[in-house]
Backbone as CSV, one residue per row, in Angstrom:
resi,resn,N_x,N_y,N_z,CA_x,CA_y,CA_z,C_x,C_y,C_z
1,UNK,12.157,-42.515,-84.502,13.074,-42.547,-83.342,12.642,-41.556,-82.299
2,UNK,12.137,-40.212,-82.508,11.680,-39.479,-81.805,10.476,-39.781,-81.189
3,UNK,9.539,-40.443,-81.988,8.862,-40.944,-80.844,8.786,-42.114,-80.322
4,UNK,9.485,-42.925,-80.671,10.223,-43.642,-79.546,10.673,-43.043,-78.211
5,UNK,11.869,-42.312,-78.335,12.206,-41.387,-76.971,11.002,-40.916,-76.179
6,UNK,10.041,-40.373,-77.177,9.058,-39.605,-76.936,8.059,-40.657,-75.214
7,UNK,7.629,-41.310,-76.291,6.961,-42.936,-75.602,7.729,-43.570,-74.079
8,UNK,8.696,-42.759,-74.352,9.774,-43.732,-73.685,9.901,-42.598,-72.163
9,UNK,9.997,-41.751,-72.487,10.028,-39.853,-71.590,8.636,-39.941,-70.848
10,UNK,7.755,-40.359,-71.324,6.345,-40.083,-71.068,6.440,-41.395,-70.032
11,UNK,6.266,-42.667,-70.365,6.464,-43.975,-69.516,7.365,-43.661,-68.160
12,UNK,8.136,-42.710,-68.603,9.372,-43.005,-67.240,8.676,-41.382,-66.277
13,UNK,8.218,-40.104,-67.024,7.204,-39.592,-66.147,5.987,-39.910,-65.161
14,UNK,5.586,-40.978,-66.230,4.221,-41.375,-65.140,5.139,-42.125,-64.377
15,UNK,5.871,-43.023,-64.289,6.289,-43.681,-63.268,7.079,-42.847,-62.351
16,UNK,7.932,-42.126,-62.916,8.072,-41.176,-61.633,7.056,-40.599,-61.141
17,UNK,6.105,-40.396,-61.622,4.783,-39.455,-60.580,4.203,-40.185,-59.991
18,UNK,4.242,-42.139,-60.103,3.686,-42.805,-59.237,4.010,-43.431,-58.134
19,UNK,5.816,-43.223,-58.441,6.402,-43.447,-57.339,6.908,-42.335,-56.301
20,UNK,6.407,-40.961,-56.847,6.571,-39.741,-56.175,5.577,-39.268,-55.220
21,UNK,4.569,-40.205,-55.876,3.058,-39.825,-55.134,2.887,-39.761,-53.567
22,UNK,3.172,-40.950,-52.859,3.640,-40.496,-51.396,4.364,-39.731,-50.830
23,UNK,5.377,-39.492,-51.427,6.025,-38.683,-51.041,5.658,-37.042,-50.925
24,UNK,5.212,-36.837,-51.963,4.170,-35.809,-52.068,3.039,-35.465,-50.747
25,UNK,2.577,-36.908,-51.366,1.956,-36.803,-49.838,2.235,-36.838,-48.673
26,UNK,3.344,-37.285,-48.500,3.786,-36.844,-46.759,4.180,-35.810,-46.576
27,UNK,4.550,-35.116,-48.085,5.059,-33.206,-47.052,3.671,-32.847,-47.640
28,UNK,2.617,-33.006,-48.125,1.146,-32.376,-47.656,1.037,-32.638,-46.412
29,UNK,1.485,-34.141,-45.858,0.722,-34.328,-44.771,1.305,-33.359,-43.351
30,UNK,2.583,-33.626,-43.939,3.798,-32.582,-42.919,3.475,-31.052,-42.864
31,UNK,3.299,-30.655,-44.380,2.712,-29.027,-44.122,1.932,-28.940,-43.360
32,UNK,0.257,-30.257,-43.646,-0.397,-29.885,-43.322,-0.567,-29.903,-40.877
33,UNK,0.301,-30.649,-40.993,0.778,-30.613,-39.142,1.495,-29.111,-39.257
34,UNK,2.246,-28.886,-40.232,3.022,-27.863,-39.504,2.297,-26.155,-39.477
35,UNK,1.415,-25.945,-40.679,0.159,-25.345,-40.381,-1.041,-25.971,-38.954
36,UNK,-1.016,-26.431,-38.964,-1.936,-26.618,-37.589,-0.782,-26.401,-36.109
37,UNK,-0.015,-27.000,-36.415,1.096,-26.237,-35.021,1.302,-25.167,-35.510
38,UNK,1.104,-24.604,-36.497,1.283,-22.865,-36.510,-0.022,-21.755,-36.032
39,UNK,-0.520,-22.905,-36.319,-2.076,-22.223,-35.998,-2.196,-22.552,-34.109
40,UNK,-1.625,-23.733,-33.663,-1.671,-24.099,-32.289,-0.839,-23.194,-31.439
41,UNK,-0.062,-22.636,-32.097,1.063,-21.810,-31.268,0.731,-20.201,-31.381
42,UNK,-0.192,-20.122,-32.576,-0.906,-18.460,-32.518,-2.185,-18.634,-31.394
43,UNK,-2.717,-19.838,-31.542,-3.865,-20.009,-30.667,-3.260,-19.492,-29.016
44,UNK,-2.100,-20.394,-28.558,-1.395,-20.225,-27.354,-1.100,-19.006,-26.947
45,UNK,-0.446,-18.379,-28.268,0.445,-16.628,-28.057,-1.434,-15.805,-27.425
46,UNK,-2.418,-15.906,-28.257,-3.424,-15.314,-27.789,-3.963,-15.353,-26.665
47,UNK,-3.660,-17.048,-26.187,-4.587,-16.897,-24.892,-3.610,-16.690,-24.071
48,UNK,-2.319,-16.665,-24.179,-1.358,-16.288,-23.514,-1.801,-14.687,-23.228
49,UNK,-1.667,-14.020,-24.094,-1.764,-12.254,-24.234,-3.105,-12.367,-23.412
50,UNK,-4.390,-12.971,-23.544,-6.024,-12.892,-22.915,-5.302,-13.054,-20.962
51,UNK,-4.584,-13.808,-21.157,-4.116,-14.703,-19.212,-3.279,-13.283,-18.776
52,UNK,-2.611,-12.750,-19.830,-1.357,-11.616,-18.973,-2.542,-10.646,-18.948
53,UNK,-4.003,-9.979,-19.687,-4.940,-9.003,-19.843,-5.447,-9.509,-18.526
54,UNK,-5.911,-10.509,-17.989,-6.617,-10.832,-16.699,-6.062,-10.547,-15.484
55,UNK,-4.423,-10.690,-15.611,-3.694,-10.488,-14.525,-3.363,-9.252,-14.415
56,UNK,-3.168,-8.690,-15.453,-3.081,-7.010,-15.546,-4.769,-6.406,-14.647
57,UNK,-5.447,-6.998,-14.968,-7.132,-6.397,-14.572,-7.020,-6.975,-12.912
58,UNK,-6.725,-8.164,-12.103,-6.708,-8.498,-11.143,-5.783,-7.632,-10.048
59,UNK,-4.654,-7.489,-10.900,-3.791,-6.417,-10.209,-4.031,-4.987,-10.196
60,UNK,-5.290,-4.713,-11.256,-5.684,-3.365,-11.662,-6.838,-3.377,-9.660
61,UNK,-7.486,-4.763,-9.813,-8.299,-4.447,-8.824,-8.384,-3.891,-7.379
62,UNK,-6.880,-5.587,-6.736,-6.023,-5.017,-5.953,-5.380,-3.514,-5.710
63,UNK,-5.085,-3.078,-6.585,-4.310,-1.896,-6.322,-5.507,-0.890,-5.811
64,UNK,-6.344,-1.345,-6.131,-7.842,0.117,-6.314,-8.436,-0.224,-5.277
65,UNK,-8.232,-1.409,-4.397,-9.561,-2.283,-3.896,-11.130,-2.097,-4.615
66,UNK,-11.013,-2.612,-5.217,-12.069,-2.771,-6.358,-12.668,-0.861,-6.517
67,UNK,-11.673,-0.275,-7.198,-11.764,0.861,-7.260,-13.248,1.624,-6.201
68,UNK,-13.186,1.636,-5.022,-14.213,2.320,-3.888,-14.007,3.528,-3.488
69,UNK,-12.328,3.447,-3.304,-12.147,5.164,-3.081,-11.643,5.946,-3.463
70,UNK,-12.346,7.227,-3.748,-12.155,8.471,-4.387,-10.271,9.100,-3.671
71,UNK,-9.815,8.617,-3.048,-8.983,9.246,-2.605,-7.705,9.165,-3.119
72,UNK,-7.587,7.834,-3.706,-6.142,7.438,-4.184,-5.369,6.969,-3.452
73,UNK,-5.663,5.760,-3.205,-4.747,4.630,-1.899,-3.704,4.395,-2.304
74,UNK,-2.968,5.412,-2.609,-1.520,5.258,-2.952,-0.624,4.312,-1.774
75,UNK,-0.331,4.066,-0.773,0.012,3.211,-0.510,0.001,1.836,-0.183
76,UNK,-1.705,1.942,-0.609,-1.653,0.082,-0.622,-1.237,-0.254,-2.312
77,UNK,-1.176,1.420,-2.849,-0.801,1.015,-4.396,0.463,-0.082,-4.421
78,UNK,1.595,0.483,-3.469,2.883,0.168,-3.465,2.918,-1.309,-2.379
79,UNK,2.130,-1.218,-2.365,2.080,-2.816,-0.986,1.460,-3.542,-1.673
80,UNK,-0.105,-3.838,-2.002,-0.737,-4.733,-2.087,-0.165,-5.918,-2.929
81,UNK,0.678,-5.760,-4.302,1.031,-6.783,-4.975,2.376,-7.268,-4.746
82,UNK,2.918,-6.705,-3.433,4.262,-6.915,-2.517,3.786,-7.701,-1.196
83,UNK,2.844,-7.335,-0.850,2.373,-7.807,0.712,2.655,-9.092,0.557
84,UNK,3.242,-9.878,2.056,3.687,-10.977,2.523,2.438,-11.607,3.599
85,UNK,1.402,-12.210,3.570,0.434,-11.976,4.644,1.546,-13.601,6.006
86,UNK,1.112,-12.968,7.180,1.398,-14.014,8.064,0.623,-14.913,8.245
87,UNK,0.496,-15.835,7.249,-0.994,-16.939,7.095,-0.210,-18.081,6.635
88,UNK,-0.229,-19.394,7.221,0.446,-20.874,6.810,-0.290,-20.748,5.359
89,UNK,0.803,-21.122,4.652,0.490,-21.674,2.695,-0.703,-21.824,2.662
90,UNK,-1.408,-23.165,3.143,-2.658,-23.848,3.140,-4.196,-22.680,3.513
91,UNK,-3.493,-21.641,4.211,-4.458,-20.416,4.122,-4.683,-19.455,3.232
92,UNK,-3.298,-19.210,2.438,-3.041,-18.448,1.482,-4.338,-18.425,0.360
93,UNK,-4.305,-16.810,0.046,-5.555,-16.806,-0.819,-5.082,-15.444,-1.505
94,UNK,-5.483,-15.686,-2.739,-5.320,-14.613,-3.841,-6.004,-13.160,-3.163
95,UNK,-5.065,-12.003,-3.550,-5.551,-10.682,-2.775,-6.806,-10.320,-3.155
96,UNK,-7.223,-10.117,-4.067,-8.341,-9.579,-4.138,-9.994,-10.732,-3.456
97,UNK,-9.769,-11.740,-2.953,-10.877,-13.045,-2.695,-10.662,-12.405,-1.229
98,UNK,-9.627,-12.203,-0.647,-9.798,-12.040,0.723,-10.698,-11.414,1.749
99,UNK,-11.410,-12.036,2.336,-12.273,-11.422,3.609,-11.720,-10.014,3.650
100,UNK,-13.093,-8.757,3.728,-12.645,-7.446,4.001,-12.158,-7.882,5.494
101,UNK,-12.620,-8.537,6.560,-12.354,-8.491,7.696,-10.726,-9.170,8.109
102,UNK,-9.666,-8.919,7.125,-8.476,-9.511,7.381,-8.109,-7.824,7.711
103,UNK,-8.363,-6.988,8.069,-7.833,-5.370,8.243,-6.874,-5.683,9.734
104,UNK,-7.053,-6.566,10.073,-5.630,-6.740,11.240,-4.358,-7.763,10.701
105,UNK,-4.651,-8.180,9.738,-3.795,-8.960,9.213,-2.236,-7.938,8.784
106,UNK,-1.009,-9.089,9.160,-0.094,-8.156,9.533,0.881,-8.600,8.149
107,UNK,1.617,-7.378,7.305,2.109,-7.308,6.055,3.189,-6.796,5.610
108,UNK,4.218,-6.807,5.140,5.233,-6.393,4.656,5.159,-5.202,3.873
109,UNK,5.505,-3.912,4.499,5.524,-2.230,4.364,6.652,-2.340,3.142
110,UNK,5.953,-2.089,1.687,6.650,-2.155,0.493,7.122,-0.989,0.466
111,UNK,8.375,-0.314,-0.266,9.007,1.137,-0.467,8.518,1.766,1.465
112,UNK,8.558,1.940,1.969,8.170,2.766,3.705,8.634,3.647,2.963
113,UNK,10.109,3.802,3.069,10.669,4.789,2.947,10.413,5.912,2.086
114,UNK,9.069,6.143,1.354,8.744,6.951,0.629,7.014,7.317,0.679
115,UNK,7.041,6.745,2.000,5.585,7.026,2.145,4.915,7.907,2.987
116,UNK,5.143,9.015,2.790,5.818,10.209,3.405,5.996,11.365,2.138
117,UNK,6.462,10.918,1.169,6.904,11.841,-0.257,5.692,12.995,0.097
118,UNK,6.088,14.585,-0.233,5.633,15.271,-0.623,5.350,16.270,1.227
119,UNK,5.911,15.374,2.238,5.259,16.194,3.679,6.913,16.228,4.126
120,UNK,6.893,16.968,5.013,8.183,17.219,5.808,7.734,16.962,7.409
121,UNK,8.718,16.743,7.851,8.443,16.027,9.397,8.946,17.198,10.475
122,UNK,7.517,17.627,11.604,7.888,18.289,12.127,9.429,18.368,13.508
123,UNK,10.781,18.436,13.052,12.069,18.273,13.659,11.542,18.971,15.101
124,UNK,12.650,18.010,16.432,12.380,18.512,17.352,12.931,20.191,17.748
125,UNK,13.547,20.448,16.749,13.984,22.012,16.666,13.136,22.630,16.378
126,UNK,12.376,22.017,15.389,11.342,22.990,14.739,10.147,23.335,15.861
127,UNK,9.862,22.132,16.233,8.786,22.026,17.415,9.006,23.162,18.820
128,UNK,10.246,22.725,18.890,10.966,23.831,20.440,10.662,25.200,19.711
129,UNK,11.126,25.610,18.520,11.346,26.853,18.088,10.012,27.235,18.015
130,UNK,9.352,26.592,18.100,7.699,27.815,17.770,6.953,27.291,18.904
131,UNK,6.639,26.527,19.541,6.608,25.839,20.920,6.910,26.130,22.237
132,UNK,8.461,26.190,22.363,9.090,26.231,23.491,9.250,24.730,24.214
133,UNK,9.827,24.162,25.113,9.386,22.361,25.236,7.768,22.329,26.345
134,UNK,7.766,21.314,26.165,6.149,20.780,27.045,6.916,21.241,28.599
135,UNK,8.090,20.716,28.605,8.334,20.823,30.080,9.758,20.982,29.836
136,UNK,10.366,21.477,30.954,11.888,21.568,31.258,12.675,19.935,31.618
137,UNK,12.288,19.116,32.239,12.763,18.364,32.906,11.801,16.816,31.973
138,UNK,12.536,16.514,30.818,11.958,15.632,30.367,12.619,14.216,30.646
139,UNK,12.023,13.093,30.200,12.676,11.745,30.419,11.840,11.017,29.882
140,UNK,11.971,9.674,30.153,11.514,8.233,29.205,10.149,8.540,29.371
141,UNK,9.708,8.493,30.594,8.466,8.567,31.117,7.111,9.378,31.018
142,UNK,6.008,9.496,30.317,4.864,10.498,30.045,4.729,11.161,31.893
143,UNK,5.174,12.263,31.478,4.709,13.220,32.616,3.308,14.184,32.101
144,UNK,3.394,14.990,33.514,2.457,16.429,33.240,2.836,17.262,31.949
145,UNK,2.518,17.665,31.437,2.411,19.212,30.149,2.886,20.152,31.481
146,UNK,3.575,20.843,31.135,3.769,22.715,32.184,3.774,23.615,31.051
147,UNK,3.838,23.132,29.607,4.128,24.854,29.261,2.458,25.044,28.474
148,UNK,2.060,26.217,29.471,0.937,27.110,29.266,0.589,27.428,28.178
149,UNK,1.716,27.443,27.126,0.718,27.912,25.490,0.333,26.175,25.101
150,UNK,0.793,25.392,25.376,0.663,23.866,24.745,-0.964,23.536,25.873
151,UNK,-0.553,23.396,27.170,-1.814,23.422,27.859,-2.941,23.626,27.814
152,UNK,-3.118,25.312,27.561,-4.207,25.981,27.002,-5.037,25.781,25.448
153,UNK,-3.709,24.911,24.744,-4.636,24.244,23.104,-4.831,22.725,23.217
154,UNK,-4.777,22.409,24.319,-5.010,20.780,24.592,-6.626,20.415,24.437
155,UNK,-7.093,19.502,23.910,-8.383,19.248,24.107,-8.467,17.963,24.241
156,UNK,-9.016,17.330,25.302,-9.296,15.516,25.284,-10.748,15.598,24.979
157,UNK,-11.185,14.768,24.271,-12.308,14.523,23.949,-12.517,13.326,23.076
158,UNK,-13.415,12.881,22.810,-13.767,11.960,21.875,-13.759,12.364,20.220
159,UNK,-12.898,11.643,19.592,-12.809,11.718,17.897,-13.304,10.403,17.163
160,UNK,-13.922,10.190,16.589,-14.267,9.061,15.715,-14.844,8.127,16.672
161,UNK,-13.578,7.204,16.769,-13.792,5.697,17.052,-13.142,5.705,18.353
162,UNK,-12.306,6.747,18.428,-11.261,6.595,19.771,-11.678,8.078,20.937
163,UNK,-10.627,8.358,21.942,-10.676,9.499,22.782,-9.088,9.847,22.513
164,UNK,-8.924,11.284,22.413,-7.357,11.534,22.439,-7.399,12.495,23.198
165,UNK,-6.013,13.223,23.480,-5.693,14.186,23.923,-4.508,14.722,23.091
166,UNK,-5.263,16.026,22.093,-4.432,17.087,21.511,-4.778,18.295,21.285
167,UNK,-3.962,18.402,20.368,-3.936,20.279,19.852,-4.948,20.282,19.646
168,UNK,-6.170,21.095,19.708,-7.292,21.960,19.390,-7.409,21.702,17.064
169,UNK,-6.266,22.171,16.627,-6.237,22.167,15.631,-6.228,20.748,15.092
170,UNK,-5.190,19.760,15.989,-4.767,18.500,15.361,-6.280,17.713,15.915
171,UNK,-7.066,17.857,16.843,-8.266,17.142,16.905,-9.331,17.636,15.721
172,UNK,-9.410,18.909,15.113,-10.378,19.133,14.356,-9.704,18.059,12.891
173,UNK,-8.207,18.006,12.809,-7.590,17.867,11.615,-8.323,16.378,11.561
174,UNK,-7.750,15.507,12.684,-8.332,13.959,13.113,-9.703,13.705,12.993
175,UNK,-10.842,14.622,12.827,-11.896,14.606,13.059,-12.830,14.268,11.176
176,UNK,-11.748,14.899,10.352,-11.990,14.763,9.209,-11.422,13.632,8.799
177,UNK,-10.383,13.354,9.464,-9.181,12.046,8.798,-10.622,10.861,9.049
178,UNK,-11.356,10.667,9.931,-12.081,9.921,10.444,-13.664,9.981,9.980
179,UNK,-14.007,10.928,9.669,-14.921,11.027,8.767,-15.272,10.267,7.565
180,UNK,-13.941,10.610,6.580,-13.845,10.547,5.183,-13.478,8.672,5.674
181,UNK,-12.697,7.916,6.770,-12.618,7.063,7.063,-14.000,6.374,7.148
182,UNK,-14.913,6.786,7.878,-16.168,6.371,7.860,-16.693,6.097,6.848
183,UNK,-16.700,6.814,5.555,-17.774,6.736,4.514,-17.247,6.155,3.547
184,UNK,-15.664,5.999,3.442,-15.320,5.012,2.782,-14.654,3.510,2.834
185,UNK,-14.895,3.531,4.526,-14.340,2.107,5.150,-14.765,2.099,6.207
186,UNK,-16.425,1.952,6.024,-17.147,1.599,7.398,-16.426,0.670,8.190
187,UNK,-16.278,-0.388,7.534,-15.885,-1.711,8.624,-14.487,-1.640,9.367
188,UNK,-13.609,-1.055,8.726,-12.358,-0.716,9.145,-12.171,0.724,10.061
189,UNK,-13.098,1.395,9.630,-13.595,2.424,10.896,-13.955,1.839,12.182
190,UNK,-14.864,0.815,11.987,-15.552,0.827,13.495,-14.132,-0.377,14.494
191,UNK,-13.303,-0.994,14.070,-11.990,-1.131,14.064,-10.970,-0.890,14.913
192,UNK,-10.675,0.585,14.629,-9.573,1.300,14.947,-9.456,1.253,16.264
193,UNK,-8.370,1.401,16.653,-8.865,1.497,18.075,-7.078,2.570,18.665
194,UNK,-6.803,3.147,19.878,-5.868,4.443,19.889,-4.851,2.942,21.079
195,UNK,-3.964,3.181,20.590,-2.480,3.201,21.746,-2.225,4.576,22.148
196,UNK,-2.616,5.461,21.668,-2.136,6.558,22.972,-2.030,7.643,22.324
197,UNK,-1.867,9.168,22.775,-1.836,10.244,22.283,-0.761,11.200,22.722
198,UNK,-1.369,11.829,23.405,-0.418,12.657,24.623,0.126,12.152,25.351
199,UNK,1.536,11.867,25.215,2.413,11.472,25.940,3.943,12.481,26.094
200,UNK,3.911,13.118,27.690,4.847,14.626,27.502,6.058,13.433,28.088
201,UNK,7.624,13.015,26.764,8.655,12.306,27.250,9.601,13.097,25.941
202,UNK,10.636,12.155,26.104,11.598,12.278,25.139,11.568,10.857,24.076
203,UNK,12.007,11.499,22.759,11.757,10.512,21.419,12.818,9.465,22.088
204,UNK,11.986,7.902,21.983,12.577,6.679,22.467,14.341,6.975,21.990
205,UNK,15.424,6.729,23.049,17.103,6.602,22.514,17.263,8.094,22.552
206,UNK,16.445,9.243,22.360,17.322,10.797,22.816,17.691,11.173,24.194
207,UNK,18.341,11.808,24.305,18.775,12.359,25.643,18.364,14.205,26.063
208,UNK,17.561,14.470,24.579,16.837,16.099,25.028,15.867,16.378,23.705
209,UNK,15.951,15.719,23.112,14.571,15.788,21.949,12.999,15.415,22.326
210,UNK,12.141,16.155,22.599,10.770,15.718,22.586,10.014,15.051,21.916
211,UNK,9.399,14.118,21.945,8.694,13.355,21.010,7.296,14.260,20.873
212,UNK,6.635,14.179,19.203,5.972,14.688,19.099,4.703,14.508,19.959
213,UNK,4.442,12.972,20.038,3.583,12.928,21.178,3.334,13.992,22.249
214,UNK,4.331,14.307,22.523,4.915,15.357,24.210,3.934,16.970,23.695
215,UNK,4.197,17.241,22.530,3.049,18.354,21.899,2.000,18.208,21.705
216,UNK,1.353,17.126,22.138,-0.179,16.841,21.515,-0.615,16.673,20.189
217,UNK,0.530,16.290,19.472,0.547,16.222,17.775,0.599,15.260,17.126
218,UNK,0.549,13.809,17.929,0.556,12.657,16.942,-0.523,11.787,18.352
219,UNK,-0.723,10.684,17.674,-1.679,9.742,17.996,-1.189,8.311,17.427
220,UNK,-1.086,7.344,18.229,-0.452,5.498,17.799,-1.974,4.801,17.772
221,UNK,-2.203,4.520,16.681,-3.897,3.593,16.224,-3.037,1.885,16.077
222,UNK,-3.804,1.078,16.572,-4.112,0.066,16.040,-5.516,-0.367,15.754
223,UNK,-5.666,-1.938,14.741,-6.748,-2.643,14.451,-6.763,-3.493,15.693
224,UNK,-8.405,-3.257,16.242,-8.677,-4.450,17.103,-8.088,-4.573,18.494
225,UNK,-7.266,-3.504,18.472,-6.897,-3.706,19.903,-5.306,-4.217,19.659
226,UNK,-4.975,-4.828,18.414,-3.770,-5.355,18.100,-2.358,-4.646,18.111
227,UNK,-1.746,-4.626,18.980,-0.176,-3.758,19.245,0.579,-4.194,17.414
228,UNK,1.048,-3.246,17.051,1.951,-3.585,15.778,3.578,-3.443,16.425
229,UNK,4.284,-5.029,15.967,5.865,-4.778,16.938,6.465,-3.332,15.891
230,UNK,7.142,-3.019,16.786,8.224,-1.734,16.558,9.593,-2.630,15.505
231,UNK,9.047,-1.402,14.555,10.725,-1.813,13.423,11.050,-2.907,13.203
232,UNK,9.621,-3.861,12.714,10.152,-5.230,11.713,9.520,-5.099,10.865
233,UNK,9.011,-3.855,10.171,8.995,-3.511,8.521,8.151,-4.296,8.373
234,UNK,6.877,-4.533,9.220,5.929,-4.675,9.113,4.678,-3.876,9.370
235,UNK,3.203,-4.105,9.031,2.392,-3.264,10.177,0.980,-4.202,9.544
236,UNK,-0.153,-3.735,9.847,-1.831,-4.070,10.223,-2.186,-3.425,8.382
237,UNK,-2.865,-4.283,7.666,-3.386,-3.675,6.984,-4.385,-3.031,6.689
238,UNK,-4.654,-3.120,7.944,-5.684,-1.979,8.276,-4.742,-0.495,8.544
239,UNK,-3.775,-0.122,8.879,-2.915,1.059,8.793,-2.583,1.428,7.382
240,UNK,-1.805,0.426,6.618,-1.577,1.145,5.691,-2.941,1.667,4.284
241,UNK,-4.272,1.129,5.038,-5.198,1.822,4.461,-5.481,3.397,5.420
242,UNK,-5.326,3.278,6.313,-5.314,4.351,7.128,-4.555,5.267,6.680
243,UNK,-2.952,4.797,6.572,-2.165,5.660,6.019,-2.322,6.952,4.592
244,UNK,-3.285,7.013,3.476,-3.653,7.619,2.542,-4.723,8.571,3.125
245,UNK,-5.186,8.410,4.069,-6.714,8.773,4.151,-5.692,10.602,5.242
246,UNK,-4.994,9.644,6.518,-3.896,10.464,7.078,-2.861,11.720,6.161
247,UNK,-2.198,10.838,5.064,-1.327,12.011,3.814,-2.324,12.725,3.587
248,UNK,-3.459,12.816,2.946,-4.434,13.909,2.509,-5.082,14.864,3.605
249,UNK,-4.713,14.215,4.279,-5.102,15.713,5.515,-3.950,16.661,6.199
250,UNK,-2.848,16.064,5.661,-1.337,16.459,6.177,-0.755,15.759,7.343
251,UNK,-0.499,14.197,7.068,-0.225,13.782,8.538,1.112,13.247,8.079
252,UNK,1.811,13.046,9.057,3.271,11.622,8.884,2.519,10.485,9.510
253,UNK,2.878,9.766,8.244,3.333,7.923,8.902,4.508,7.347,9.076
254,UNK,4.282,7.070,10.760,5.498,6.989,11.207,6.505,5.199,10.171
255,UNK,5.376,4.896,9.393,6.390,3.211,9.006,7.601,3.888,8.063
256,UNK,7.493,5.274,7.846,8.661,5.802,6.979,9.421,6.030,8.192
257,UNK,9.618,6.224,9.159,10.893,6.240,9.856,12.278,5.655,9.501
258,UNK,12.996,5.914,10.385,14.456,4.789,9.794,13.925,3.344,10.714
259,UNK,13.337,3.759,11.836,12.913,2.696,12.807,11.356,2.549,12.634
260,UNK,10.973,1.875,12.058,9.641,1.862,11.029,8.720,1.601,12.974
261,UNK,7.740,3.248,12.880,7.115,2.781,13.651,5.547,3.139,13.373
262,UNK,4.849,1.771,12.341,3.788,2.467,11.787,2.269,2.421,12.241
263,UNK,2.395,2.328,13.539,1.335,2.869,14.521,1.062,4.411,14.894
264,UNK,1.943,4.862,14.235,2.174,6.636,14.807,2.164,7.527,13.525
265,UNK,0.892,8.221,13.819,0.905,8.977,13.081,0.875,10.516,13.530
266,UNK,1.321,11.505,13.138,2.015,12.951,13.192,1.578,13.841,12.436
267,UNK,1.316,15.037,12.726,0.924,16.156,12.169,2.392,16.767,11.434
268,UNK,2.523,16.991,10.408,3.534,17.364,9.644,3.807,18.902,9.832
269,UNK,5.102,19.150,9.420,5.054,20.602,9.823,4.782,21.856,8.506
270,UNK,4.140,20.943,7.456,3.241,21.943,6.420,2.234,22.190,7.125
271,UNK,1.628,21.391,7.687,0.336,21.336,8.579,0.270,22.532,9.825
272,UNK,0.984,22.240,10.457,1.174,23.103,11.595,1.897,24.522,10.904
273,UNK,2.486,25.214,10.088,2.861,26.282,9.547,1.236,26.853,8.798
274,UNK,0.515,25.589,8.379,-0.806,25.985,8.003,-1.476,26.789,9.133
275,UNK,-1.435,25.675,10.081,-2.392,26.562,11.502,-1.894,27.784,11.951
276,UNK,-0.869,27.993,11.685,0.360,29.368,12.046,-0.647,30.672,11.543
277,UNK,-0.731,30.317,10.227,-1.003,30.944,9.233,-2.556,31.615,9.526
278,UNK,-3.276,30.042,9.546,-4.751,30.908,10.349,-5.098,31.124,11.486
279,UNK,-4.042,31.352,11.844,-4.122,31.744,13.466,-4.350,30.952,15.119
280,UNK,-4.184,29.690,14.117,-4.925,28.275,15.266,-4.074,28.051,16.689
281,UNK,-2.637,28.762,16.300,-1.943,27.989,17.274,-0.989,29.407,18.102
């Protein structure tokens, strides 16, 4: 009787294992898809992680312009992967492919308001107080210089790329800003070109504040000859490469204003307490 059962246990095994057999085989076949989509989706996560390493390195480039200058272009740091260029879609081109010769191309001034960090701005108090004003009788209009200590440190002459008229100290200061401009942005050097220097008025909207201009202490650059409009938080990207080269010598850029005007750049009043100091002024 037992092996009867026996005979009987064994018959109904193989037949279950022959009617189990596909089945079997379809979750091999199922593992074996769901190992290969496991393997397809580690494949993805990798080249995923390789695509975010490229874009990390592209944005590494941008930020550096293909790492050229020693100086630390901290503010195209804060622009370049913000910049808005004024170019129809169909022109649009990835930042780093772009023609060096787009340096007049006009861009959206990322953070302004901090581009400036680390300088203090020479106040028209501060200026009167160690100064005295350019003139008694100021207004909208660039007049004559009258006061004799400002007069006597005036120098017009030729600097770089342009001709100005300033301080004795602030032309030697400009003279280096333009230098170090030269050797590390020939093409954007030969470029530059001055809106104006010495201009003896009052700061645009005051009714007795001097504009630094009026001291012989700031200078308005554009690219190409190109006017940048006043206070639409824009400017030339050719300035805000300008702008780094300017902070390291002690200058203000004027796009940190409240009224972003970033054609104008200013001798700071660390700068000028410097010249105090060695006797320049």
């Amino acid at each position: 009787m037992n092996n009867r059962w026996k005979t009987v246990a064994t018959g109904s095994l193989a037949a279950l294992t022959i009617l189990a057999a596909p089945v079997l085989w379809q979750i091999a076949d199922v593992r074996r898809e769901t190992d290969s989509e496991i393997g397809s989706l580690a494949a993805l996560q990798a080249e995923t992680r390789a695509l975010r390493k490229e874009l990390e390195a592209l944005r590494a480039r941008v930020d550096g312009l293909d790492s050229r200058t020693s100086i630390g272009i901290t503010a195209l740091q804060r622009t370049a992967l913000t910049a808005t260029p004024d170019l129809p879609p169909e022109r649009s081109e990835p930042a780093a492919d772009r023609p060096r010769d787009n340096y007049a191309q006009v861009v959206l001034i990322a953070d302004r308001r901090s581009v400036n960090d680390g300088l203090s701005l020479a106040t028209p108090s501060f200026l009167r107080q160690t100064f005295g004003l350019p003139r008694n009788d100021l207004n909208d209009d660039c007049q004559r210089l009258t006061n004799p200590r400002l007069r006597d440190l005036i120098a017009n002459e030729p600097v770089g790329p342009i001709r100005v008229q300033l301080l004795a100290p602030a032309v030697a200061s400009l003279r280096k800003v333009f230098a170090e401009v030269e050797a590390l942005e020939p093409e954007l050097y030969k470029r530059i070109a001055s809106s104006g220097s010495l201009c003896v008025r009052l700061i645009r909207g005051s009714a007795a504040s001097a504009s630094a201009h009026a001291y012989g202490l700031a200078v308005d650059l554009n690219i190409d000859g190109q006017l940048d409009n006043f206070a639409d938080g824009r400017t030339q990207l050719g300035l805000i490469l300008l702008a780094d080269f300017f902070k390291k010598e002690g200058w203000i850029w004027g796009a940190g204003f409240s009224r972003e005007d970033s054609m104008h750049f200013e001798v700071s009043r660390q700068k000028i307490e410097e010249w105090q100091r060695q006797g320049l002024l």
